[in-house]
FIMISE-681424 format. One record per residue: residue number from 1; x, y, z of N, C-alpha, C in turn. Coordinates in Angstrom, 1 decimal. Layout:
[NUM [X Y Z] [X Y Z] [X Y Z]]
...
***
This chain:
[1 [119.5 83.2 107.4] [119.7 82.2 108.4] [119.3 80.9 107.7]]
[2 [119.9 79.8 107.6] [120.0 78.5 107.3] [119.2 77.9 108.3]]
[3 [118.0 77.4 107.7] [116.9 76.2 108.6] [118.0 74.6 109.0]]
[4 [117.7 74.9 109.9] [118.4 73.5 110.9] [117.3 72.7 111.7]]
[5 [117.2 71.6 111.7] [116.7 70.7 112.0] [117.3 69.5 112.7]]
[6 [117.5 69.9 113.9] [118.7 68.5 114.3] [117.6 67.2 114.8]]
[7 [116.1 67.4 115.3] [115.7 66.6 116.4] [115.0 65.6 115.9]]
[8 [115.3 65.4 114.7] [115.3 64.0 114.0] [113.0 63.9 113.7]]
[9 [112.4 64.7 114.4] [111.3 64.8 114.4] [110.9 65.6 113.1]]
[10 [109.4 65.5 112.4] [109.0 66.4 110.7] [109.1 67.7 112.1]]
[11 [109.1 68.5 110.7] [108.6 70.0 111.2] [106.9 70.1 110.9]]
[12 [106.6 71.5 111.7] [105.3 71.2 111.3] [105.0 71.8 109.7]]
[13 [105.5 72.3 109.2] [105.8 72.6 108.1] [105.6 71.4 106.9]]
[14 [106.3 70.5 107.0] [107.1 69.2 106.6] [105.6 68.0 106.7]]
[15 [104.9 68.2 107.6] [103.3 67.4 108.1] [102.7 67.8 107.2]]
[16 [102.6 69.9 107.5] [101.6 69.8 106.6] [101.6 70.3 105.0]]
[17 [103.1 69.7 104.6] [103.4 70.0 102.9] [102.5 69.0 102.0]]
[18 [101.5 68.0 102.5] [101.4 67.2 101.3] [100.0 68.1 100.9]]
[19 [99.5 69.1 101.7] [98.3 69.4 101.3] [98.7 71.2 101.4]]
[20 [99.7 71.5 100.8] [99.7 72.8 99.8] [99.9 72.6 98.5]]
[21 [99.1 73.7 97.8] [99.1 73.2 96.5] [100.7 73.8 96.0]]
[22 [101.6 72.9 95.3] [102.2 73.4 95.2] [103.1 74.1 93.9]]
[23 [102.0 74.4 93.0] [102.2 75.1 91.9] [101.8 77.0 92.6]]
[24 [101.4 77.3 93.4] [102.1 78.3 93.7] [102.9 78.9 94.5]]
[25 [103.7 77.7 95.2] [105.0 77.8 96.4] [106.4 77.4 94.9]]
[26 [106.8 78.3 94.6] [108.1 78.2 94.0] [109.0 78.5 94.8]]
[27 [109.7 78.1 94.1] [111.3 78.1 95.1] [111.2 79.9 95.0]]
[28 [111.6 81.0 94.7] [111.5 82.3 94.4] [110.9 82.6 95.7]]
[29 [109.2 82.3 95.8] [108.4 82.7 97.1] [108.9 82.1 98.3]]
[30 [110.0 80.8 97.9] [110.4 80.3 99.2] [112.1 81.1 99.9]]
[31 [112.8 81.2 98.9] [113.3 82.5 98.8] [113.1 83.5 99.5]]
[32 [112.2 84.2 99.1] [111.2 85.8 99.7] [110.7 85.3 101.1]]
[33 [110.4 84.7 101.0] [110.1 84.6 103.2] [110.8 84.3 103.6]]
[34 [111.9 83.3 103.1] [113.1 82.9 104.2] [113.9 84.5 104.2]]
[35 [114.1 85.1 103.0] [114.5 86.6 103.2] [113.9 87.4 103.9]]
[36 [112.6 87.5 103.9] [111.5 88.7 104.8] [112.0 87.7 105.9]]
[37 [111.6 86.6 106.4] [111.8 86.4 107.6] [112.8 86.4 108.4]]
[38 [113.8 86.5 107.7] [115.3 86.6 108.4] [115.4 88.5 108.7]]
[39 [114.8 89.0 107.9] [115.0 90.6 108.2] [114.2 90.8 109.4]]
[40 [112.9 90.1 109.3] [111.9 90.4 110.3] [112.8 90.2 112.0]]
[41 [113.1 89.0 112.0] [113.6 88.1 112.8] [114.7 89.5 113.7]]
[42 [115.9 89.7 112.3] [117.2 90.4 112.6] [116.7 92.3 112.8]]
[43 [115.2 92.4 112.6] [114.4 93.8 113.2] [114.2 93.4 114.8]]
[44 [113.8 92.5 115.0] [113.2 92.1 116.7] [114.0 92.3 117.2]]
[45 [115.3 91.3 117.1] [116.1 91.3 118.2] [117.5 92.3 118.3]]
[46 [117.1 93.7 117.3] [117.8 94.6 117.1] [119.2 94.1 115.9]]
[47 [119.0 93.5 115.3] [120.2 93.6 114.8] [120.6 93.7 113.5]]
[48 [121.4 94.6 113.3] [121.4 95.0 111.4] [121.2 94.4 109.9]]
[49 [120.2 94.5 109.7] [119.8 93.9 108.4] [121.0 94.8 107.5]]
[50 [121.0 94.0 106.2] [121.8 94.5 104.9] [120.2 95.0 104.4]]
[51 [120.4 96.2 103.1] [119.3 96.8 102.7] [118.6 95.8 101.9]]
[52 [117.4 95.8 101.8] [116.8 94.7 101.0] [116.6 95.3 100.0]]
[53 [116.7 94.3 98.7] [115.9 94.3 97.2] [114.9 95.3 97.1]]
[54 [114.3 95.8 96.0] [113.0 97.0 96.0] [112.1 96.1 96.3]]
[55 [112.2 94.6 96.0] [111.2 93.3 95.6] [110.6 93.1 96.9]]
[56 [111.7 93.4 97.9] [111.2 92.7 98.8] [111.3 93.7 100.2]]
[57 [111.7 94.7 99.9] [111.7 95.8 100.7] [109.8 96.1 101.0]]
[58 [109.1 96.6 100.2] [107.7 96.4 101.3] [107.0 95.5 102.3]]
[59 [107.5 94.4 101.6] [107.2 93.1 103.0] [107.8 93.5 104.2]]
[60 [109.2 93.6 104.1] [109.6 93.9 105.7] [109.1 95.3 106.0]]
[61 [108.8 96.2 105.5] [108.5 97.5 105.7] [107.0 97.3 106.1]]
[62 [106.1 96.5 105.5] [104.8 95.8 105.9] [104.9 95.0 107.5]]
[63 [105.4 94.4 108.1] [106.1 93.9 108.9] [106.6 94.4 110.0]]
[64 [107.4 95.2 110.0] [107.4 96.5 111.2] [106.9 97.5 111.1]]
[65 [106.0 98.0 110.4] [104.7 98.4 110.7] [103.9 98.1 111.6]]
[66 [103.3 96.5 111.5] [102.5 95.9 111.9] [103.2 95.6 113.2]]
[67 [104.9 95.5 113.5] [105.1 94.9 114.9] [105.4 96.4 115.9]]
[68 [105.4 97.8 115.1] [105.4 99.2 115.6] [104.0 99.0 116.0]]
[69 [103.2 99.0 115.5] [101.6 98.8 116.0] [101.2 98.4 117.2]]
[70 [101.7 96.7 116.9] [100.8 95.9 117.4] [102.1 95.2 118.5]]
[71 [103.0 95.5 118.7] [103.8 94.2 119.5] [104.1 95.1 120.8]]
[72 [103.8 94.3 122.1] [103.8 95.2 123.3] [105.3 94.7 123.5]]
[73 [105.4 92.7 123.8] [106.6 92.3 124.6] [107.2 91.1 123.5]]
[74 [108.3 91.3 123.5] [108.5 90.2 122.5] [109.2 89.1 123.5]]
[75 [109.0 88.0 123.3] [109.3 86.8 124.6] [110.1 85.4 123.2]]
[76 [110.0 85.4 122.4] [110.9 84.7 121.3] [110.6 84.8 119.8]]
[77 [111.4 85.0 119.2] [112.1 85.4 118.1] [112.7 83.9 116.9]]
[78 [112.0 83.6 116.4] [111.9 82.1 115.7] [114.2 82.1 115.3]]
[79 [114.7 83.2 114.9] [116.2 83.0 114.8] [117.3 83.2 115.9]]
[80 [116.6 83.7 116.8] [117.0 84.4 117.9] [117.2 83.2 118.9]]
[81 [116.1 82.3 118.9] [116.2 80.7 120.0] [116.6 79.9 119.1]]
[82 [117.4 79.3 119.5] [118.8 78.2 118.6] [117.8 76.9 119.0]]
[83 [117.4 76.8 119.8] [116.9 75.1 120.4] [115.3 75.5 119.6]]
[84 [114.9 74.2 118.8] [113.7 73.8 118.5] [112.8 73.5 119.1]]
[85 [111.5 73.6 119.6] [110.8 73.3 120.4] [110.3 71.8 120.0]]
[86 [109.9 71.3 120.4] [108.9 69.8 120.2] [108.3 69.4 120.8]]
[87 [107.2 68.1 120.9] [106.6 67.5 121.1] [106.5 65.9 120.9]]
[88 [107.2 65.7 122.4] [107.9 64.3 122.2] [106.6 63.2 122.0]]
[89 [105.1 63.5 122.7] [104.3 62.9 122.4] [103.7 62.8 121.5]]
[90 [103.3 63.5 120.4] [103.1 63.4 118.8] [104.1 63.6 118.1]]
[91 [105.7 63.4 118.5] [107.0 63.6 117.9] [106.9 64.8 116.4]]
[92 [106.9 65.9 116.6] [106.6 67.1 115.4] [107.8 68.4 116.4]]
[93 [108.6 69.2 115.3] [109.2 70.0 116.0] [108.6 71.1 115.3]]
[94 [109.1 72.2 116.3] [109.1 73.6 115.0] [109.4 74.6 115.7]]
[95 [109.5 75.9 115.3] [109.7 76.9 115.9] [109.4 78.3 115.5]]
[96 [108.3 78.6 115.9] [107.1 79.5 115.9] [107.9 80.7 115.2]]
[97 [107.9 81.9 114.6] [108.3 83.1 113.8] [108.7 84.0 115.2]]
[98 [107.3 84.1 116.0] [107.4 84.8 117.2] [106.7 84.4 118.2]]
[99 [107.3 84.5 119.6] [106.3 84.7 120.5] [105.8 86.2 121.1]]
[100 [105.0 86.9 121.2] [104.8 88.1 121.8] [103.6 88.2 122.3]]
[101 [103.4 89.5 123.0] [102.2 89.9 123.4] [102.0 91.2 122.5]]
[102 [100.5 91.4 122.8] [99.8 92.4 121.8] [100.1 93.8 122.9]]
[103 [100.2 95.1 122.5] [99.8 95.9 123.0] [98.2 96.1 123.8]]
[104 [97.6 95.5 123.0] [95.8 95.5 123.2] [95.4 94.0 123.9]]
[105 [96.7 93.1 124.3] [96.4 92.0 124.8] [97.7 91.2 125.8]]
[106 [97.3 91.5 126.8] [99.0 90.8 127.7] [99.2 89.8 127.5]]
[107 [98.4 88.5 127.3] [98.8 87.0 127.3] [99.4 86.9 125.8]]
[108 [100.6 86.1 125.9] [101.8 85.9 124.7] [100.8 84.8 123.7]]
[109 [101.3 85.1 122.6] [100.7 84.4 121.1] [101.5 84.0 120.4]]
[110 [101.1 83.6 119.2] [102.0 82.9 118.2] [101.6 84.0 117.3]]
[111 [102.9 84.2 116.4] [102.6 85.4 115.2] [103.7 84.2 114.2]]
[112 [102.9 84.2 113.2] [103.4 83.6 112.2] [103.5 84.6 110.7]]
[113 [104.4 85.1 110.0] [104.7 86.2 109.0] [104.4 84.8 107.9]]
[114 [103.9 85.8 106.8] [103.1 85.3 105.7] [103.4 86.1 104.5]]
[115 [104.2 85.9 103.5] [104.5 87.1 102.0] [103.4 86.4 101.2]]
[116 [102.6 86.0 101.5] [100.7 85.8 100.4] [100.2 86.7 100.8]]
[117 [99.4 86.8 100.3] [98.3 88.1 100.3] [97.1 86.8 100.4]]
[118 [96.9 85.8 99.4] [95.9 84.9 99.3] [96.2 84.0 100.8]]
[119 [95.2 83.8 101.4] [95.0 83.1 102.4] [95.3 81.6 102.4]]
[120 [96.0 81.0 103.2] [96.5 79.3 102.7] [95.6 78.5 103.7]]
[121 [95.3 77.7 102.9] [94.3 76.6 104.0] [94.9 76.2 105.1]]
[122 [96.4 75.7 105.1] [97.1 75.0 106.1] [98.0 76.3 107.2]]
[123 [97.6 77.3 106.7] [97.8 78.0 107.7] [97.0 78.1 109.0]]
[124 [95.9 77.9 109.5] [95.4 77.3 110.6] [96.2 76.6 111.6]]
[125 [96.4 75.6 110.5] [97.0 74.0 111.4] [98.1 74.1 111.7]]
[126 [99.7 75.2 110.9] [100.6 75.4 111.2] [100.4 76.0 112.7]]
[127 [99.7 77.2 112.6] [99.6 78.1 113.8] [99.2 77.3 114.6]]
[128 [98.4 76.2 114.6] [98.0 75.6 116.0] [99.2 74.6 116.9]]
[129 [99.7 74.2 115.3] [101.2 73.2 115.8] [102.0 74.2 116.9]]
[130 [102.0 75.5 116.5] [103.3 76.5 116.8] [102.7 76.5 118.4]]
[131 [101.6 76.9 118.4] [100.9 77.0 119.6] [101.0 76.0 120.8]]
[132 [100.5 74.7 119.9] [101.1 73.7 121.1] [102.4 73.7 121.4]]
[133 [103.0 74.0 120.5] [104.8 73.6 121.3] [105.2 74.5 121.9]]
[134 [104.3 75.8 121.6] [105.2 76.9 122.7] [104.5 76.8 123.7]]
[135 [103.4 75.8 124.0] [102.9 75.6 125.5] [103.3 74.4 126.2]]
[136 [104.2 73.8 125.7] [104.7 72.6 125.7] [106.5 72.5 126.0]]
[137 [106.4 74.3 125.9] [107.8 73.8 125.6] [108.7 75.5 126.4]]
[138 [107.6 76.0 127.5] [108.4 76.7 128.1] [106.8 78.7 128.3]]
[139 [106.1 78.0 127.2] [105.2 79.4 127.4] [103.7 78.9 127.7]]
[140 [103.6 78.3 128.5] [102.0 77.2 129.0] [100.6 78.5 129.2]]
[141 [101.0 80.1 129.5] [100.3 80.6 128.5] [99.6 81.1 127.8]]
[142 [100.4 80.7 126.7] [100.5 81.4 125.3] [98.6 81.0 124.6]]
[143 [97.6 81.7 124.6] [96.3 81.6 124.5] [96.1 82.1 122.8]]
[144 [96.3 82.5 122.1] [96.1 83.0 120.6] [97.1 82.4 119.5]]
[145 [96.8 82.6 118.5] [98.1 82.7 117.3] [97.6 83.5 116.0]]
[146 [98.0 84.1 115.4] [97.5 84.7 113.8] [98.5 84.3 113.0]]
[147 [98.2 84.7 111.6] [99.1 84.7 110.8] [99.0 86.0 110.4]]
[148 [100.3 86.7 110.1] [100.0 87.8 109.3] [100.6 87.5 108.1]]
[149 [100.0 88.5 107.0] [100.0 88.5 105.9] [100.7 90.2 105.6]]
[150 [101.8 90.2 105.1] [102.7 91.3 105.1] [102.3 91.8 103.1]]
[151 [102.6 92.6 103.4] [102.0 93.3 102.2] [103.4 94.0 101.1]]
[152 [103.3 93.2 99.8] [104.2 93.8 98.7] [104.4 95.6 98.9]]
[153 [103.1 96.2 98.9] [103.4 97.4 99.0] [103.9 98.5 100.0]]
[154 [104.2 97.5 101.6] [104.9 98.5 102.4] [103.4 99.0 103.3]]
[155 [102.3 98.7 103.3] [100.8 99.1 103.6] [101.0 98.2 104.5]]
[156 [100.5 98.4 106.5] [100.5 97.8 107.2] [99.9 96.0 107.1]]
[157 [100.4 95.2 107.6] [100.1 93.7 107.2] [98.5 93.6 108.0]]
[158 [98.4 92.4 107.0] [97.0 92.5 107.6] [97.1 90.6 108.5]]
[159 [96.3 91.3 109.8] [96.0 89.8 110.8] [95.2 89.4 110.8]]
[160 [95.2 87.4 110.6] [93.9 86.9 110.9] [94.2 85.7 112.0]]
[161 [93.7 86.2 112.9] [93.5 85.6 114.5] [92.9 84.3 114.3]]
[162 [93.4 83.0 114.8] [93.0 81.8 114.8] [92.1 81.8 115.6]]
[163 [90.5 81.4 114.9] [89.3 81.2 115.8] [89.1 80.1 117.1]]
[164 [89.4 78.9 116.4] [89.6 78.0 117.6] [90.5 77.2 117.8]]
[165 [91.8 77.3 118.2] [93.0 76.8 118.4] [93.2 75.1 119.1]]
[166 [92.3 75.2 120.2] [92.1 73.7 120.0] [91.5 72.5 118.7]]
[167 [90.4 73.2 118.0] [90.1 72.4 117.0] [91.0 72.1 116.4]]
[168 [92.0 73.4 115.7] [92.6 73.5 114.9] [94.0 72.6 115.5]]
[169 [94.1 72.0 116.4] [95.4 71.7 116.8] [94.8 69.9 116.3]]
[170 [93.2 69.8 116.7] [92.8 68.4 116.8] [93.4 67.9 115.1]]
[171 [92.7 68.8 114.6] [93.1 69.1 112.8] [94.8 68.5 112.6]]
[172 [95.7 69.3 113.1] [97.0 69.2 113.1] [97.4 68.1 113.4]]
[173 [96.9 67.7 114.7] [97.2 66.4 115.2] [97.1 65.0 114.4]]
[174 [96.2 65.3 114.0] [95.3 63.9 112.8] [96.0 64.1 111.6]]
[175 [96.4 65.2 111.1] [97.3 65.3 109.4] [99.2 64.8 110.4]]
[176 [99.0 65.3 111.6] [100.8 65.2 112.0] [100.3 62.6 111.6]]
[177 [99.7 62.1 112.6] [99.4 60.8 112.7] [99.2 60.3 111.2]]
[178 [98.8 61.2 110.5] [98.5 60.5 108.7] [100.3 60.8 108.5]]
[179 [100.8 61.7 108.3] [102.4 61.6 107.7] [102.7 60.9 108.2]]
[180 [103.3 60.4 110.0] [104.0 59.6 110.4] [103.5 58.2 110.0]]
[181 [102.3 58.1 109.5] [102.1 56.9 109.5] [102.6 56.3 107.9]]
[182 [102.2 57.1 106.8] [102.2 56.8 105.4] [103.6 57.4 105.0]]
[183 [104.3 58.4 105.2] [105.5 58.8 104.6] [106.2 57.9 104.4]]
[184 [107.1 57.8 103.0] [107.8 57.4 102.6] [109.8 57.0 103.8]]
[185 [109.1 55.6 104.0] [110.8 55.1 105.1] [111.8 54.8 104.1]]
[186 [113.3 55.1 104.1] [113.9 55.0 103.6] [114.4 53.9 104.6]]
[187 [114.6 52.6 103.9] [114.9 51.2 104.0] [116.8 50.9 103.6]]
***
């Protein structure tokens, strides 16, 4: 699936790019998630994947694992909802991987898929952006978010639950105010 961006707002992605390092985001790893994620995405909402690579065949297999596990209700599906959520008052759009509930927890979360194994600093602040917009934008609520981290070898993914989602949104909020303010305007 081709990333579309009509609402003229950054993504939250796009905010928080100036502080990934980016000698280990190659285009290849960027590649590999938009692929895992598109399989993941076309696993949810039932609908036929083509067979994947050997390369990249344990991530999604890592992946529904973890949503055979762990996913009680799925309530949205990041390819499956065509309209981008946003936030007209700190103008940032995006659109969460998943919304669901846990089997072990009824209130709906943010699940964000992750092909690192190494933990990213700005993963916090993504998940808290995702969080506010899906409370902002139709799931008011949506109380958690993780990221999971899907695993090369096909071994259930491993979750790490965002501790404080407010903080972390304060965080988000203050790097979203630093981009809009200093990015580069084309004149």
């Amino acid at each position: 699936m081709e990333y579309s961006n009509l609402t003229n707002l950054d993504s939250v992605t796009t905010v928080l790019s100036p502080y990934v390092d980016k000698q280990w985001f190659t285009e290849e790893c960027a590649y590999r998630g938009s692929f895992v994620h598109n399989a993941l995405s076309n696993h949810l909402l039932g609908i036929w994947n083509p067979p994947a690579t050997e390369e990249y065949k344990g991530f999604i297999e890592s992946g529904i694992a973890w949503i055979d596990e762990n996913i009680k209700d799925v309530l949205s599906v990041e390819n499956g909802d065509k309209t981008r959520m946003i936030d007209p008052t700190h103008k940032y759009s995006g659109q969460p991987d998943l919304i669901a509930t846990l089997k072990i927890n009824p209130v709906p979360g943010i699940i964000d898929w992750k092909t690192s194994l190494a933990l990213g600093p700005t993963w916090v602040g993504q998940c808290a952006g995702y969080w506010n917009l899906a409370r902002l934008n139709g799931f008011p609520d949506a109380a958690w978010a993780c990221a999971v981290r899907l695993r090369k070898d096909g071994k259930i993914a491993l979750a790490n639950f965002i501790q404080n989602l407010n903080l972390e949104l304060q965080y988000f909020l203050n790097a979203n105010a630093a981009y809009r303010r200093y990015k580069e305007k084309i004149i």
